[in-house]
C-alpha positions in Angstrom: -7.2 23.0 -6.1 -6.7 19.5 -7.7 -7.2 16.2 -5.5 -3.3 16.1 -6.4 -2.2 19.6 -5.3 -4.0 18.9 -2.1 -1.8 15.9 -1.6 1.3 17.9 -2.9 0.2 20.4 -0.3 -0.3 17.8 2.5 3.4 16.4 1.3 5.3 19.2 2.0 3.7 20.9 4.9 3.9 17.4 7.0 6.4 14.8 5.9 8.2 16.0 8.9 5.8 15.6 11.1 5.1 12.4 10.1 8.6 11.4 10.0 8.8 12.2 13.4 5.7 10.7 14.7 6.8 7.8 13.4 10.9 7.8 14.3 9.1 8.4 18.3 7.4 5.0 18.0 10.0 3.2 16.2 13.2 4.3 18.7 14.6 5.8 15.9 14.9 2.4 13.4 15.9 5.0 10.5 15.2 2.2 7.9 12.1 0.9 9.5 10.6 4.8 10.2 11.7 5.2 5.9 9.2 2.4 5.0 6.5 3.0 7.1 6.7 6.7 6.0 6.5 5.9 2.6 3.4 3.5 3.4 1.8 6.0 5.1 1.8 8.9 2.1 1.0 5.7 -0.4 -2.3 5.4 1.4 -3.0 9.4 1.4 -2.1 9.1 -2.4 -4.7 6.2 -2.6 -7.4 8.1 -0.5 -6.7 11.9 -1.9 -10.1 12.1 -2.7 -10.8 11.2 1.1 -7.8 14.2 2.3 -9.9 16.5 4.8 -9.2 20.0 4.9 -6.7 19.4 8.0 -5.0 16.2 6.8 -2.2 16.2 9.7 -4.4 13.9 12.1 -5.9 12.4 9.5 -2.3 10.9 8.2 -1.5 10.4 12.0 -4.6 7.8 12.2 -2.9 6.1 8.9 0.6 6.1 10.5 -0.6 4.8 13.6 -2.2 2.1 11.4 1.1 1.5 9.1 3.0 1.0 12.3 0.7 -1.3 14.0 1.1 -3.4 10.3 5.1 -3.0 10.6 5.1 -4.1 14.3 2.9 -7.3 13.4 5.0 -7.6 10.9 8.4 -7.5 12.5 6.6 -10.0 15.0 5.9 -13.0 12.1 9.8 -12.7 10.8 11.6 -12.9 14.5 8.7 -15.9 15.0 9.9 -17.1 12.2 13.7 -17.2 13.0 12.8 -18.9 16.0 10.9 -21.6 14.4 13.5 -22.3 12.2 16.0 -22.6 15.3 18.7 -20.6 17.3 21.2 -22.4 15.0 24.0 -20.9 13.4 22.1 -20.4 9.7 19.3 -18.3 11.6 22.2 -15.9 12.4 23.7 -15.6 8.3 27.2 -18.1 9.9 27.7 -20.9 7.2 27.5 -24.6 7.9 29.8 -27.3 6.5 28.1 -30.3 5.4 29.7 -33.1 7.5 31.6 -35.7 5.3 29.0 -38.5 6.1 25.9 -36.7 5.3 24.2 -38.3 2.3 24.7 -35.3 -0.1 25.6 -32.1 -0.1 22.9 -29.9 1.6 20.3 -32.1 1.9 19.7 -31.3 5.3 18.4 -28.1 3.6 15.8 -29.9 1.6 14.9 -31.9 4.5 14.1 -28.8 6.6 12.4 -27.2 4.2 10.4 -29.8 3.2 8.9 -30.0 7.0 7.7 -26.3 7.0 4.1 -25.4 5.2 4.1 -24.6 1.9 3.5 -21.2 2.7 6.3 -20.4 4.8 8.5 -22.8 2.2 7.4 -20.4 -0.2 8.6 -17.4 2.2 12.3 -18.5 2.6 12.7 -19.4 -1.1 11.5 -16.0 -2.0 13.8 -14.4 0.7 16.6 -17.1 -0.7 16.8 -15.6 -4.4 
């Protein structure tokens, strides 16, 4: 068999299991346990040339691996809202610009321009 059958093979005989390894870990975050999932198989498609001839504990060491990336992850974004403030934009509610405020949304600007570059970066990227 081709290094791509054998990942076809491994595809089908334990996406489930996967699925469900995963689902366990997450509490059931259906679109969380979808992406991590999917980053777990995109690794075994990477690595098929690395597949052993039992790949199910194999992908369960790369799934435990994805999640620990997704928790981290998850992590840096609520750290993130909090930095930013328990304000009302941190929870998607709209603020008026008050009448005396020197132009409209500059407070934006202001704030944005007081975060690094990176993390300026971030929110304009999640922004568009």
């Amino acid at each position: 068999m081709s290094n791509d059958e054998i990942f076809a093979a491994a595809y089908r005989e334990h996406y489930w299991a996967v699925s469900r390894y995963v689902a366990r870990r997450l509490d059931g975050r259906t679109s969380e346990v979808e992406e991590v999932v999917a980053e777990v198989f995109t690794v075994a498609w990477r690595r098929r040339d690395d597949l052993p001839a039992t790949p199910l504990p194999w992908l369960y060491g790369v799934a435990r691996n994805c999640l620990a990336n997704a928790v981290r992850g998850y992590g840096r974004r609520r750290r993130l809202v909090d930095r930013l403030g328990n304000d009302e934009t941190a929870h998607g509610r709209h603020i008026v610009d008050s009448p005396d405020s020197e132009a409209p949304g500059a407070w934006v600007h202001e704030a944005l321009n007081r975060l690094s570059p990176a993390d300026q970066e971030v929110l304009r990227l999640t922004a568009w």
